[in-house]
C-alpha positions as CSV (number, residue, x, y, z in Angstrom):
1,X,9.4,-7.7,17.7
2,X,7.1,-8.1,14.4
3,X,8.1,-6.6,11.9
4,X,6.7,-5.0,8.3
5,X,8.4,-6.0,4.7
6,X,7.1,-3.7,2.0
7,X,7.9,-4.3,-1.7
8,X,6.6,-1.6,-4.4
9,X,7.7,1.4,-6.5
10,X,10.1,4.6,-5.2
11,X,9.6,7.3,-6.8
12,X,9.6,11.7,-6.6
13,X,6.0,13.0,-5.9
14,X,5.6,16.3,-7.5
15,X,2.4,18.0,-6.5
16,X,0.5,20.7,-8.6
17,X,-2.2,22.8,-7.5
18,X,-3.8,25.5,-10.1
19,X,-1.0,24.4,-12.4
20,X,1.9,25.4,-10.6
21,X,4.0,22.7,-8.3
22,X,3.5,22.5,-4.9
23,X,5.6,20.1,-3.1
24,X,8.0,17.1,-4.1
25,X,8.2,14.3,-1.6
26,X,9.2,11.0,-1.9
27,X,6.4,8.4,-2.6
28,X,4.8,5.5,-3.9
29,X,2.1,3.3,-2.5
30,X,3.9,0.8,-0.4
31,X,6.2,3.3,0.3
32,X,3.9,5.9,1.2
33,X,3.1,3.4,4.0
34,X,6.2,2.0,5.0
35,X,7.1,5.9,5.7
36,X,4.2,6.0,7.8
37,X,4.4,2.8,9.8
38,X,8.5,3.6,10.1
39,X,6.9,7.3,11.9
40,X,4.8,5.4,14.3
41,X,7.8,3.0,15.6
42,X,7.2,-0.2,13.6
43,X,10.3,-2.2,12.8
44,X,9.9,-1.6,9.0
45,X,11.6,-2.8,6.0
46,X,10.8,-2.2,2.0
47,X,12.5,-3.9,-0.8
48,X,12.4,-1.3,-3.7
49,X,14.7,-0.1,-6.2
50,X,16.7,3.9,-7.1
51,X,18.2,5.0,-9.8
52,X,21.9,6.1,-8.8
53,X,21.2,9.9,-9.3
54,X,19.8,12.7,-6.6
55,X,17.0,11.7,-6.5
56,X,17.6,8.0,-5.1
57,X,19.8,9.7,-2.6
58,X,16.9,11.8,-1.2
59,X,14.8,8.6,-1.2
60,X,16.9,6.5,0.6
61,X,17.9,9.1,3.1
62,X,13.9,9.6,3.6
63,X,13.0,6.7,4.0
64,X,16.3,6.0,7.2
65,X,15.1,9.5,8.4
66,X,11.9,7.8,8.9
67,X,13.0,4.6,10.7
68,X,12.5,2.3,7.5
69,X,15.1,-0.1,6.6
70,X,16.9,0.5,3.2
71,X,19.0,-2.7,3.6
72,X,16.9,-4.5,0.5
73,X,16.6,-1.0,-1.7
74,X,18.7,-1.6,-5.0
75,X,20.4,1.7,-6.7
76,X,20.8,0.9,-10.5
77,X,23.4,2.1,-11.8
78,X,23.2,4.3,-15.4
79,X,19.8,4.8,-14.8
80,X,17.3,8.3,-13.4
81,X,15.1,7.4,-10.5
82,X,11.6,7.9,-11.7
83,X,9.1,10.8,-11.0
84,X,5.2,11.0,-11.0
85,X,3.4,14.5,-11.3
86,X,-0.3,14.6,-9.1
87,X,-2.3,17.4,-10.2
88,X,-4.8,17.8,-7.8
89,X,-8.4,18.9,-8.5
90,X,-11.1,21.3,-6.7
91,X,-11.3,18.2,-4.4
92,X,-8.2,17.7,-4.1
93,X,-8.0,14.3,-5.9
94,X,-4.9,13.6,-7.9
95,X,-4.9,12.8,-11.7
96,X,-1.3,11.3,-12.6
97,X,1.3,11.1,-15.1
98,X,4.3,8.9,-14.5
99,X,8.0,9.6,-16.0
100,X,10.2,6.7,-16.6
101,X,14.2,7.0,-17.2
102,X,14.7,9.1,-20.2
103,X,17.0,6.7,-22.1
104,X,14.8,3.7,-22.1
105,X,10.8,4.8,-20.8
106,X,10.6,1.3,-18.9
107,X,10.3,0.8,-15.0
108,X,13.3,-1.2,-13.8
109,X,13.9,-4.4,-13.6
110,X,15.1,-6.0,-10.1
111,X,18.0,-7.9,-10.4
112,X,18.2,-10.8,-7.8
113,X,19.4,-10.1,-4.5
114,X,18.8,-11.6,-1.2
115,X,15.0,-11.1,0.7
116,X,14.9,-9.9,4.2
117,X,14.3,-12.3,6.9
118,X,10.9,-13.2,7.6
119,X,9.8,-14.8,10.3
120,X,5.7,-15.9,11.9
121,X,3.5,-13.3,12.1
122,X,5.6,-10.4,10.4
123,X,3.4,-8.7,8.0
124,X,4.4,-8.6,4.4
125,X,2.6,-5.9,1.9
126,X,2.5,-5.6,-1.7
127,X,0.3,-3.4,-4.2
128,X,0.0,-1.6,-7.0
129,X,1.4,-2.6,-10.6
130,X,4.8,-3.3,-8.9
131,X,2.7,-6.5,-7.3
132,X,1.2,-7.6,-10.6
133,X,3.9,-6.6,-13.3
134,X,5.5,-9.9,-15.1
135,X,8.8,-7.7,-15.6
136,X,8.9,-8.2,-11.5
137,X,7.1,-11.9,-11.0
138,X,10.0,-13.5,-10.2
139,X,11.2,-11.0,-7.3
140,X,7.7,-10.1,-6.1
141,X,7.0,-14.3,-6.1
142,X,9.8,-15.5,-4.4
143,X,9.2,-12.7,-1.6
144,X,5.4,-14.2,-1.4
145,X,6.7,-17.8,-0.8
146,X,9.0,-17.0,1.6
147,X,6.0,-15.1,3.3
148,X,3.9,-18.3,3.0
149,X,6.6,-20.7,4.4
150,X,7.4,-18.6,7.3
151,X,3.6,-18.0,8.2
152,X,3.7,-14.5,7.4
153,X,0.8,-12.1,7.5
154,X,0.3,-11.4,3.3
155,X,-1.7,-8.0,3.1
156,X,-2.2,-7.3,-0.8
157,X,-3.7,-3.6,-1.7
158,X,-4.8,-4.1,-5.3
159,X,-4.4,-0.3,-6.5
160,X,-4.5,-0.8,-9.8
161,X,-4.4,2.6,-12.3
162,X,-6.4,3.3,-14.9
163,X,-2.9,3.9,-16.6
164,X,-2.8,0.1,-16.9
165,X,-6.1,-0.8,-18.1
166,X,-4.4,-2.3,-21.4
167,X,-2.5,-5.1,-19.1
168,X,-5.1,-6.4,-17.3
169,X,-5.5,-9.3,-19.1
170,X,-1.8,-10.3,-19.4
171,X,-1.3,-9.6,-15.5
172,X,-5.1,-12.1,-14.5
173,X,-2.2,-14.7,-13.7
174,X,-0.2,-12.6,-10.9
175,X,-3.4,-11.2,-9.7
176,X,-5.2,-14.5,-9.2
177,X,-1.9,-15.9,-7.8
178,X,-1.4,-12.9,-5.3
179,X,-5.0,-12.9,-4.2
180,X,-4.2,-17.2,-3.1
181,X,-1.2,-16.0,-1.4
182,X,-2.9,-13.2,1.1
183,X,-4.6,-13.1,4.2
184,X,-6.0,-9.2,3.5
185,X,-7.1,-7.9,0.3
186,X,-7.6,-4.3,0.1
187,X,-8.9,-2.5,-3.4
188,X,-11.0,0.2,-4.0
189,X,-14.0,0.2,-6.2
190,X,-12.2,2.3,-8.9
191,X,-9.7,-0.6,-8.8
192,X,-12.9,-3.2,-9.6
193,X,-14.1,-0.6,-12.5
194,X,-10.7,-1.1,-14.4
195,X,-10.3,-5.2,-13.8
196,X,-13.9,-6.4,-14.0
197,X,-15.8,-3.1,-15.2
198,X,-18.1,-3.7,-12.5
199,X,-18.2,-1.8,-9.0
200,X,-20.2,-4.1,-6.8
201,X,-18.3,-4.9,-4.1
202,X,-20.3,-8.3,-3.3
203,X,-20.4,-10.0,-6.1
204,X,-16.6,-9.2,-6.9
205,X,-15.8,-10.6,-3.5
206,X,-18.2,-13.9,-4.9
207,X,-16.7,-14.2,-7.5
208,X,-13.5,-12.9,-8.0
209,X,-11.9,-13.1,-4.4
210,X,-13.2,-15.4,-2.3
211,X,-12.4,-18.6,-3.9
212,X,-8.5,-17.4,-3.0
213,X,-9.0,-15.1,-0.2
214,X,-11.3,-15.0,3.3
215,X,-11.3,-11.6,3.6
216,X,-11.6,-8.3,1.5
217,X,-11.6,-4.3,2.4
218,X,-13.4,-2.1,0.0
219,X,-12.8,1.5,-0.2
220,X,-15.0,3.9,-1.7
221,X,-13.1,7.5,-1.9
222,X,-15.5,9.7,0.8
223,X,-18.5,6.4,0.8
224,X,-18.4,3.6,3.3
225,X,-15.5,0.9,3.4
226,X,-16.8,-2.4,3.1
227,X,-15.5,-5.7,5.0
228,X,-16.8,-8.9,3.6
229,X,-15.1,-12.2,4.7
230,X,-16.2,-15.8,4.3
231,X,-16.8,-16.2,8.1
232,X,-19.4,-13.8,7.9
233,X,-18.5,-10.4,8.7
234,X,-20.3,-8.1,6.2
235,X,-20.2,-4.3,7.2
236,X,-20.1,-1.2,6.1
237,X,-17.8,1.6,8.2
238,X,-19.0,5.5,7.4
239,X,-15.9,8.0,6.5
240,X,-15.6,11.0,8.9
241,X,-16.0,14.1,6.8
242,X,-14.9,16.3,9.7
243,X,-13.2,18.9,7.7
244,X,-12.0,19.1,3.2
245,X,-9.0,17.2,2.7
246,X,-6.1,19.1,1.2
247,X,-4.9,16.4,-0.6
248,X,-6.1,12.8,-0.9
249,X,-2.7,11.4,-2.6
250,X,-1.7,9.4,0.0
251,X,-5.3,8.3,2.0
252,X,-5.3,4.8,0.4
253,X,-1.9,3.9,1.6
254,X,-1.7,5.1,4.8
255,X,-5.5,3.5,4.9
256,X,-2.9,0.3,4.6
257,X,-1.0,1.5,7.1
258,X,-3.1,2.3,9.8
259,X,-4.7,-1.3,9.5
260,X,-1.7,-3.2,9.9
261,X,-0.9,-1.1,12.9
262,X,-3.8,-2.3,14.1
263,X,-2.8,-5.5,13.6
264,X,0.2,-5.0,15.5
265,X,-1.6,-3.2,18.1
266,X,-4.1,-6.0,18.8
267,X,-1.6,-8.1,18.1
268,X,-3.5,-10.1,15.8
269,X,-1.4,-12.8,14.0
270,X,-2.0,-14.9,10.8
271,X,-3.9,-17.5,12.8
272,X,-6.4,-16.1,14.1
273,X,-7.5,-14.3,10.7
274,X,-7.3,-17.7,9.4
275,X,-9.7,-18.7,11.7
276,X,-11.7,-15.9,11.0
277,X,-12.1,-12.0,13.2
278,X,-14.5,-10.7,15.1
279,X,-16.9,-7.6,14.2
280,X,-15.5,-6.0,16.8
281,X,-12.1,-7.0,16.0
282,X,-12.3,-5.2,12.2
283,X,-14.3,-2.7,13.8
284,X,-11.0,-1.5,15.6
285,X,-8.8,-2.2,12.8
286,X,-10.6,0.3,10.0
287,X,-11.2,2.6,12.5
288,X,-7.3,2.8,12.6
289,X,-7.1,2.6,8.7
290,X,-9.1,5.5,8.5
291,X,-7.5,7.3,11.3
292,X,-4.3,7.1,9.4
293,X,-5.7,8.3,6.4
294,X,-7.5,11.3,7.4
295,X,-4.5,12.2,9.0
296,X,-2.4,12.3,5.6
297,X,-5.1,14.1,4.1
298,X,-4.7,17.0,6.2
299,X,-1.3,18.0,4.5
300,X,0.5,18.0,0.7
301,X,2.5,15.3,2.1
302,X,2.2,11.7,1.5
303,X,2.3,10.1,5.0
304,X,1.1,11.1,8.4
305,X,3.2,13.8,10.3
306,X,5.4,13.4,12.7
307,X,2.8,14.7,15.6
308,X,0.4,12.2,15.2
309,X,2.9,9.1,15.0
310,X,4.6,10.2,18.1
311,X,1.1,10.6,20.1
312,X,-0.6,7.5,18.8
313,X,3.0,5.5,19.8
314,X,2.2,7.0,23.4
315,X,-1.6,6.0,23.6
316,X,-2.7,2.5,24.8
317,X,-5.3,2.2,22.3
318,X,-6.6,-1.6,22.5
């Protein structure tokens, strides 16, 4: 059986509506995915790290509750797990603030530990500041060759904060070198406003993506998602705006997730993207990307619910 490897962030979601908190679930981008995809029956893995506090207790009971492996999850010891508050807006958009450990403000640093087993065709995701920060390189590196060797599926979502806009330049290295390693990069147009300061999606595929990777999915909040890929597939993919979403925390991740279901559905493997998909075959897997995340955005929490994942196990949907 394939199987998903997720690296990134853990940490506590605390949700505030009108100024008062809401709900506190564990989160984090890659996570927020891994959660889902673990829901929906994949075999799923992440590689994260806890502090050795309650917190990191909830989290990694979460995340087993939730059929996600916790095997490569690192508790440091002497250190708080860390939290992120998401006020959400009349829209019900987020605007964050992140809280480090109290005694020393940083994220933690991984210390080295063994990587999971990868093998053809397994799917490997990374994003977020986690995948660019030089405090992690060496981790988030040696999980990207091993991808690479084994003939892995790389899926990078960019997902890069405003927070961070005073590191982009000493992160263009990891960035440059994650977009060579991937087979799928996702971003979001906000993401191109903070790295390049520009927001059209074609010529940031000219000329910042496609010299390292064929293909790239553009998100847009509620406006089209884009595909563009070198072998010619140039489309744009209208968002359902059915009914107001209650919160919009976790629609880019589960967006993530639902496409690499997809791929597991279809069961498209890292050789045939190389050789370039079919309309119809992205067609069918951001229709599943944004299945997912309208699903999550019908709740406060950050993944979708436990209804969904078990009737989209039970449908034979490709």
């Amino acid at each position: 059986m394939r199987k998903i490897i997720g690296i990134g962030e853990s940490v506590l979601d605390i949700l505030f509506r009108d100024g008062q908190p809401v709900a506190a679930v564990p989160g984090g981008s890659v996570f927020n995915a891994m959660v889902s995809l673990g829901r929906c029956g994949a075999q799923a893995e992440i590689i994260s790290i806890v502090g050795d506090d309650r917190i990191g207790t909830i989290t990694t009971d979460f995340l087993r509750q939730n059929g996600v492996g916790t095997d490569c999850v690192q508790v440091t010891h002497g250190q708080q797990s860390p939290l992120s508050l998401a006020f959400l807006d009349e829209h019900n958009d987020a605007d964050y603030l992140f809280y480090r450990d109290s005694k020393t403000g940083q994220p933690f640093v991984p210390y080295p530990s063994p990587l999971p087993d990868i093998h053809a065709d397994d799917i490997v995701l990374i994003g977020s500041f986690y995948a660019v920060d030089p405090a992690r390189r060496e981790q988030v590196g040696a999980l990207l060759e091993k991808a690479r060797q084994a003939g892995a599926i790389i899926y990078y979502d960019v997902n890069f904060r405003p927070s961070h806009q005073g590191d982009v330049l000493r992160i263009q290295p990891n960035l440059m070198e994650n977009y060579e390693y991937a087979d799928i990069v996702r971003a979001s147009t906000d993401d191109f406003s903070v790295l390049y300061a520009q927001t059209d999606v074609s010529e940031v595929f000219r000329s910042k993506v496609s010299f390292y990777c064929d293909n790239l999915v553009a998100t847009d909040g509620p406006r089209p998602v884009r595909v563009l890929t070198r072998s010619g597939v140039d489309k744009d993919y209208a968002v359902a705006t059915d009914r107001p979403p209650v919160s919009t925390v976790g629609a880019g991740d589960n967006f993530n997730a639902g496409l690499i279901f997809a791929l597991l559905r279809q069961n498209i493997t890292r050789g045939m993207i190389a050789n370039g998909l079919s309309e119809g075959q992205w067609d069918a897997l951001v229709a599943m990307g944004q299945r997912f995340a309208a699903e999550s955005c019908r709740d406060i929490y950050n993944y979708v619910s436990e209804d969904f994942a078990r009737h989209i196990q039970g449908r034979q949907l490709f």
